[in-house]
Z-matrix of the N, CA and C atoms (Angstrom, degrees):
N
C 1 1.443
C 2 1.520 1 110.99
N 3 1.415 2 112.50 1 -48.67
C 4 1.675 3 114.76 2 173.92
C 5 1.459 4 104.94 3 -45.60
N 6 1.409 5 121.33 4 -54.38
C 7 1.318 6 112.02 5 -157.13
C 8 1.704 7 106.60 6 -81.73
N 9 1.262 8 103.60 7 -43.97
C 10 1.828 9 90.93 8 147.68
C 11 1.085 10 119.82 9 -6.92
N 12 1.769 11 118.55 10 -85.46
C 13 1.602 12 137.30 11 -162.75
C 14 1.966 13 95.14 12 -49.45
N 15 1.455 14 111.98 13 -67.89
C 16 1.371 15 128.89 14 -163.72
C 17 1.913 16 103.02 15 -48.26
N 18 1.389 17 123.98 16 -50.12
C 19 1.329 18 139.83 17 169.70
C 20 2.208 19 100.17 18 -48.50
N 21 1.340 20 81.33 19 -66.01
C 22 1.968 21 86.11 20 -176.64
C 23 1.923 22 89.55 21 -46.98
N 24 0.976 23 113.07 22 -70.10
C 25 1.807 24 114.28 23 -149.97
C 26 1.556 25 90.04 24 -66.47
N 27 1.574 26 142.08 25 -42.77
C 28 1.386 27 89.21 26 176.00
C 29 1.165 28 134.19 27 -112.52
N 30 1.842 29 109.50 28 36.07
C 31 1.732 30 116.76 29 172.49
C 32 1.403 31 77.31 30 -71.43
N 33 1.988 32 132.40 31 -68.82
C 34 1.317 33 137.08 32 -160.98
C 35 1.851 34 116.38 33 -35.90
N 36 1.554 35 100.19 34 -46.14
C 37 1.348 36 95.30 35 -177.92
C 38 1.790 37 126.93 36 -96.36
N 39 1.692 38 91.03 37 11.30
C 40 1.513 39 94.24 38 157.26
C 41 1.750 40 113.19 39 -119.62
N 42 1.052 41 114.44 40 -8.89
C 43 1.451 42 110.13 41 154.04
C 44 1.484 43 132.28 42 -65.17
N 45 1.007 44 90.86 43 -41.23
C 46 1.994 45 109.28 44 170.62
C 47 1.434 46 105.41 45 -81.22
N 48 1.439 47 128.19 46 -33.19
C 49 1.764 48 114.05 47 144.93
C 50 0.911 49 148.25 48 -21.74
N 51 1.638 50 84.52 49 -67.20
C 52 1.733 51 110.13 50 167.20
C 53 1.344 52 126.83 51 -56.79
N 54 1.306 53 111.08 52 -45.80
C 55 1.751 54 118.50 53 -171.08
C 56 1.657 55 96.85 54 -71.49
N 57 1.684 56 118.53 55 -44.16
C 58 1.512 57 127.60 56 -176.26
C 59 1.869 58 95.67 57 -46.91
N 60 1.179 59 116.04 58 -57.16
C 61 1.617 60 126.37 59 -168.50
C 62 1.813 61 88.52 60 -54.56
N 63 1.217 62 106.52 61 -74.63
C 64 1.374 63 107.75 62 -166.54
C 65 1.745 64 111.99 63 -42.66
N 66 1.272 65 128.65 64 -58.26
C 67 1.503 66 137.45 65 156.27
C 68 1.575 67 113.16 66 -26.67
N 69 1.178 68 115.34 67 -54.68
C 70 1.538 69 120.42 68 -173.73
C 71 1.650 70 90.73 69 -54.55
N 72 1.876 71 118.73 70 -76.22
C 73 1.239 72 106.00 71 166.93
C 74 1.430 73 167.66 72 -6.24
N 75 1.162 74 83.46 73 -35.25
C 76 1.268 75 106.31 74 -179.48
C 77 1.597 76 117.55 75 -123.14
N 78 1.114 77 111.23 76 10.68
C 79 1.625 78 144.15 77 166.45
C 80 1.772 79 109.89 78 -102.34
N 81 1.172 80 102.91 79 -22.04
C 82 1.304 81 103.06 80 173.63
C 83 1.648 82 98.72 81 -107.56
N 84 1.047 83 134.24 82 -45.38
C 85 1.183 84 132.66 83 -177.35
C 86 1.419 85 113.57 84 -41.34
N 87 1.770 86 103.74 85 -59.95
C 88 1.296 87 104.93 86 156.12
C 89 1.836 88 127.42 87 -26.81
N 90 1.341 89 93.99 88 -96.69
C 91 1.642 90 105.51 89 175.16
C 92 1.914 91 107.49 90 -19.13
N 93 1.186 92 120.52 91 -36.90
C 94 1.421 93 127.51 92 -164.97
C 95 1.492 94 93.39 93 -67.15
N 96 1.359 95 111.76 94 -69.27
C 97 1.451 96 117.45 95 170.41
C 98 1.371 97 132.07 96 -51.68
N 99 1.143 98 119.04 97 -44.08
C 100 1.514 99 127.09 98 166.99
C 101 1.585 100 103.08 99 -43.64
N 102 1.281 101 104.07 100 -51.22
C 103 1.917 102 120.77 101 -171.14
C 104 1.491 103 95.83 102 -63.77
N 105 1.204 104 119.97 103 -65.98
C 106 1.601 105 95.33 104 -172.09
C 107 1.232 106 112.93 105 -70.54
N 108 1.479 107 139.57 106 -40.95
C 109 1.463 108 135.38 107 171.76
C 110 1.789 109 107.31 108 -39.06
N 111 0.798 110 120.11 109 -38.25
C 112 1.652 111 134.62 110 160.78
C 113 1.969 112 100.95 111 -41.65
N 114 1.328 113 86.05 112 -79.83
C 115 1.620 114 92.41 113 -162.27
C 116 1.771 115 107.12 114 -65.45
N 117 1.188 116 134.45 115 -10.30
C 118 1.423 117 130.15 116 -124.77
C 119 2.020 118 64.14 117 -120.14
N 120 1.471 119 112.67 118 -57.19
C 121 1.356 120 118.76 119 172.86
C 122 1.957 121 123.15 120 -43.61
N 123 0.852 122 91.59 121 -32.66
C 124 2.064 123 108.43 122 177.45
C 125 1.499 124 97.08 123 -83.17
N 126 1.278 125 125.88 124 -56.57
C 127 1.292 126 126.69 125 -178.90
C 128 1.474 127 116.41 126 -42.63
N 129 1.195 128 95.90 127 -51.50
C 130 1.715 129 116.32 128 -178.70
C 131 1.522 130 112.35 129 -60.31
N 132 1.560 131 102.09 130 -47.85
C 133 1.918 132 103.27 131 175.85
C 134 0.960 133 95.61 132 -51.97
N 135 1.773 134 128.90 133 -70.68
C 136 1.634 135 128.29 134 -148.43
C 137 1.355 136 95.39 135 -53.57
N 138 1.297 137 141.01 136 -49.13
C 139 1.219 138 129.52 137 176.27
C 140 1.225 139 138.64 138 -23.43
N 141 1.804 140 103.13 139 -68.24
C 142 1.210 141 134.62 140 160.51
C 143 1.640 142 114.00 141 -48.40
N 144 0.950 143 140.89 142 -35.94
C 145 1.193 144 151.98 143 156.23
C 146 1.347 145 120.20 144 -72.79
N 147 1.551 146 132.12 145 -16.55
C 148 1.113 147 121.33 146 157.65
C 149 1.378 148 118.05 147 -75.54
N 150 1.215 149 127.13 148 -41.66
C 151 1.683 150 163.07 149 -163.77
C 152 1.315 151 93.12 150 -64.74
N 153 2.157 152 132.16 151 -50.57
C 154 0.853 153 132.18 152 -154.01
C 155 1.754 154 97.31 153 -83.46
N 156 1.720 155 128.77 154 -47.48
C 157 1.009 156 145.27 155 -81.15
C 158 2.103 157 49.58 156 -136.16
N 159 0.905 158 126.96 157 -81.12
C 160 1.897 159 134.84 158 -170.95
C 161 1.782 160 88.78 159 -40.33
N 162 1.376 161 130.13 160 -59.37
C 163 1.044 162 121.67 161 -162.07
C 164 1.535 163 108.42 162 -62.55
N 165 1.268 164 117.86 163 -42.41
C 166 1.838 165 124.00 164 177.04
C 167 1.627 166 121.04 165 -50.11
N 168 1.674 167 95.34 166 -58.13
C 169 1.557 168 92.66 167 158.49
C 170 1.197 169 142.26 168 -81.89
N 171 1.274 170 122.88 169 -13.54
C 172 1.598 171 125.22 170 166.44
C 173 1.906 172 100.31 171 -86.39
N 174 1.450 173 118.40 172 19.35
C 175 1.352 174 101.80 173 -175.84
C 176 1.441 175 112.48 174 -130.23
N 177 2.209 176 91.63 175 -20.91
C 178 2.079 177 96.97 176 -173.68
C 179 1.117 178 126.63 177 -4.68
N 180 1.202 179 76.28 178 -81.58
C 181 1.882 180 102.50 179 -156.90
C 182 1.895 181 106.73 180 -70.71
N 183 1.191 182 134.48 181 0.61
C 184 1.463 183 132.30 182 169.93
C 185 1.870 184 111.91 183 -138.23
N 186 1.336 185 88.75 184 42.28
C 187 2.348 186 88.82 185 -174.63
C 188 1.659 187 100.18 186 -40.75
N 189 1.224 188 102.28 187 146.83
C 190 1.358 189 112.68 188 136.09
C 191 1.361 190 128.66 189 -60.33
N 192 1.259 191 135.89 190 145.90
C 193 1.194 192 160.32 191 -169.74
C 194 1.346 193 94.28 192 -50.35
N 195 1.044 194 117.82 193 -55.12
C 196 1.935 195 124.58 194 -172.83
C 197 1.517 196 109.14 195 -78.17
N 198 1.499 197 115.22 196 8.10
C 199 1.224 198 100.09 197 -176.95
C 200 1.969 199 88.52 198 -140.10
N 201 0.801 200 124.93 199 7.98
C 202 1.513 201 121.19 200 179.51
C 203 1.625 202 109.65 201 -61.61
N 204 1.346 203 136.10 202 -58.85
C 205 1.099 204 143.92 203 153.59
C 206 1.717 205 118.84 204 -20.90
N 207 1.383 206 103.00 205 -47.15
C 208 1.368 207 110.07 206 -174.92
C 209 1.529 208 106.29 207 -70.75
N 210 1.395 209 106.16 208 -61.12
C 211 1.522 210 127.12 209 -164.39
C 212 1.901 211 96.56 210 -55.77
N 213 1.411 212 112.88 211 -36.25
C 214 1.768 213 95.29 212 -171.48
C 215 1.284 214 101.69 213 -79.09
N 216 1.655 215 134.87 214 -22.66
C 217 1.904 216 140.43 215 -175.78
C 218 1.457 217 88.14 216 -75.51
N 219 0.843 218 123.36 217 -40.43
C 220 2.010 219 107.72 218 -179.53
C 221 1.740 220 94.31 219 -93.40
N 222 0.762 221 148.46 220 4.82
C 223 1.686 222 140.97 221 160.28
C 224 1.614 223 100.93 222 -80.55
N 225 1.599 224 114.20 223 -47.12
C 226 1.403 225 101.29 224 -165.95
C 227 1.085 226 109.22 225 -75.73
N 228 1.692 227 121.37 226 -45.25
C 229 1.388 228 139.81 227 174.23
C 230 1.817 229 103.41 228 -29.18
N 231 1.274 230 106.30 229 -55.91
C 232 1.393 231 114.71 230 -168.09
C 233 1.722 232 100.41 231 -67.95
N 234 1.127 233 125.95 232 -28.21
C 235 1.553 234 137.35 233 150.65
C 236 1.255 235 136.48 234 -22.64
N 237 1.598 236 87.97 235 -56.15
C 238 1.275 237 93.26 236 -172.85
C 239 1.201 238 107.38 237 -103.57
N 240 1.304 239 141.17 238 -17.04
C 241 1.358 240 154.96 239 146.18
C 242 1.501 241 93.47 240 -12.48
N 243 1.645 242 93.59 241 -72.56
C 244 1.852 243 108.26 242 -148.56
C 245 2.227 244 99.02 243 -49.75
N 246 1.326 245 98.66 244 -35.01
C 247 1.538 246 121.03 245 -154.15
C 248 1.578 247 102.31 246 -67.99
N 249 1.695 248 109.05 247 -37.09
C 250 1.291 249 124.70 248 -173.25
C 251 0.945 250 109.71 249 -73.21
N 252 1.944 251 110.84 250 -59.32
C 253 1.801 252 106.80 251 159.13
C 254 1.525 253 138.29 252 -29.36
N 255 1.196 254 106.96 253 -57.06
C 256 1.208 255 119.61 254 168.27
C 257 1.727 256 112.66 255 -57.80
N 258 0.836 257 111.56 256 -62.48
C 259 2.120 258 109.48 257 168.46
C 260 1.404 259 97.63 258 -39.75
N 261 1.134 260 108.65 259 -95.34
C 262 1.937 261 96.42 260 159.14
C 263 1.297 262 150.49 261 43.07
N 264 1.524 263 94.21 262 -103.46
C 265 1.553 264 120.35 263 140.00
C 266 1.235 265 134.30 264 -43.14
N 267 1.352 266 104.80 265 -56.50
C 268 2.080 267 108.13 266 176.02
C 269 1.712 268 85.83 267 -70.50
N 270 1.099 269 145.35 268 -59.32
C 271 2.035 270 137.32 269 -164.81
C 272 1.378 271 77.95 270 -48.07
N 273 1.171 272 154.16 271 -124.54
C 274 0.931 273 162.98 272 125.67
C 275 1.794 274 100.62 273 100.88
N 276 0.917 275 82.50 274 -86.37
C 277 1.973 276 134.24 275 -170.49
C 278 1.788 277 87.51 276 -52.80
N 279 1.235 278 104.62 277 -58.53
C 280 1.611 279 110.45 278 -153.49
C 281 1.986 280 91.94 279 -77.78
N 282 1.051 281 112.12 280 -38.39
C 283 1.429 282 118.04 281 176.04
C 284 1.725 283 114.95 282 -57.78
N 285 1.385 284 107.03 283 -41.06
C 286 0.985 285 108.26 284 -177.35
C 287 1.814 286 124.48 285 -80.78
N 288 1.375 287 104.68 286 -10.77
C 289 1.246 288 142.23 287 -161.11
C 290 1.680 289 85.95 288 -88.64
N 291 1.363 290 125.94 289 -72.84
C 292 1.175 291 157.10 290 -169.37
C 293 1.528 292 107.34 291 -46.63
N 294 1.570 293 99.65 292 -50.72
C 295 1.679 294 102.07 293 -175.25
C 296 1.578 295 107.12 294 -80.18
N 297 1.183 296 103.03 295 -26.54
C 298 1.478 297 93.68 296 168.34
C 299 1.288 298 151.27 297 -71.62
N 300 1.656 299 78.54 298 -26.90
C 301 1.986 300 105.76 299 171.07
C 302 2.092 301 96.29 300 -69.81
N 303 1.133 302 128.30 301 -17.62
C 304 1.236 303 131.08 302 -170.24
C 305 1.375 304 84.07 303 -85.52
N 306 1.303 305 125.41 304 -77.14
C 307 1.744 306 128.44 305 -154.40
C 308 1.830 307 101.29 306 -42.56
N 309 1.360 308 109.21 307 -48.03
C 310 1.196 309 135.87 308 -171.67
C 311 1.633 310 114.94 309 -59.80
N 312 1.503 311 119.15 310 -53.65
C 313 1.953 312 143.47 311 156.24
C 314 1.652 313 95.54 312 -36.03
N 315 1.842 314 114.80 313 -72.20
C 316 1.126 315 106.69 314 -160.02
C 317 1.667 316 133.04 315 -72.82
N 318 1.580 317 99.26 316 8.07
C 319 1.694 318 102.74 317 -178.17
C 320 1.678 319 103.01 318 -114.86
């Protein structure tokens, strides 16, 4: 009868091994796929964004009708970019200006 019990517990605790191994598998298999569906998805934006980014400049200066709206929100965008840089630059400038008048005060 003991060896009964000992036979039952370890068909049980290598069957439930097995399926655990197989589960892990397929938990990683997953994750593998999830991961490239991930990357395969980013790939695809940069794309889309290269594709868009060729169409804007080979198109500026003559948009289509369906894209006039778009083309002036990335004109201003690019605006205010330039405007921020420049604020920027002079913070920048004036900071650096500033720390020096300090290095310069304390000797």
């Amino acid at each position: 009868m003991e060896k009964d019990f000992f036979e039952k517990l370890e068909h049980t605790i290598t069957t439930k091994g097995k399926e655990a191994a197989k589960k892990a598998k397929e938990v990683a298999g997953s994750a593998r796929i999830y991961n490239d569906i991930r990357v395969a998805k980013k790939d695809l934006s940069r794309l889309y964004s290269q594709v868009g980014e060729k169409y804007f400049n080979e198109n500026m200066n003559y948009p289509e009708e369906d894209y006039i709206d778009l083309f002036n929100l990335i004109e201003k965008i690019r605006g205010d970019i330039e405007v921020m840089e420049q604020e920027l630059e002079a913070t920048s400038k004036r900071e650096s200006e500033d720390s020096e008048f300090e290095e310069v005060d304390h000797h």
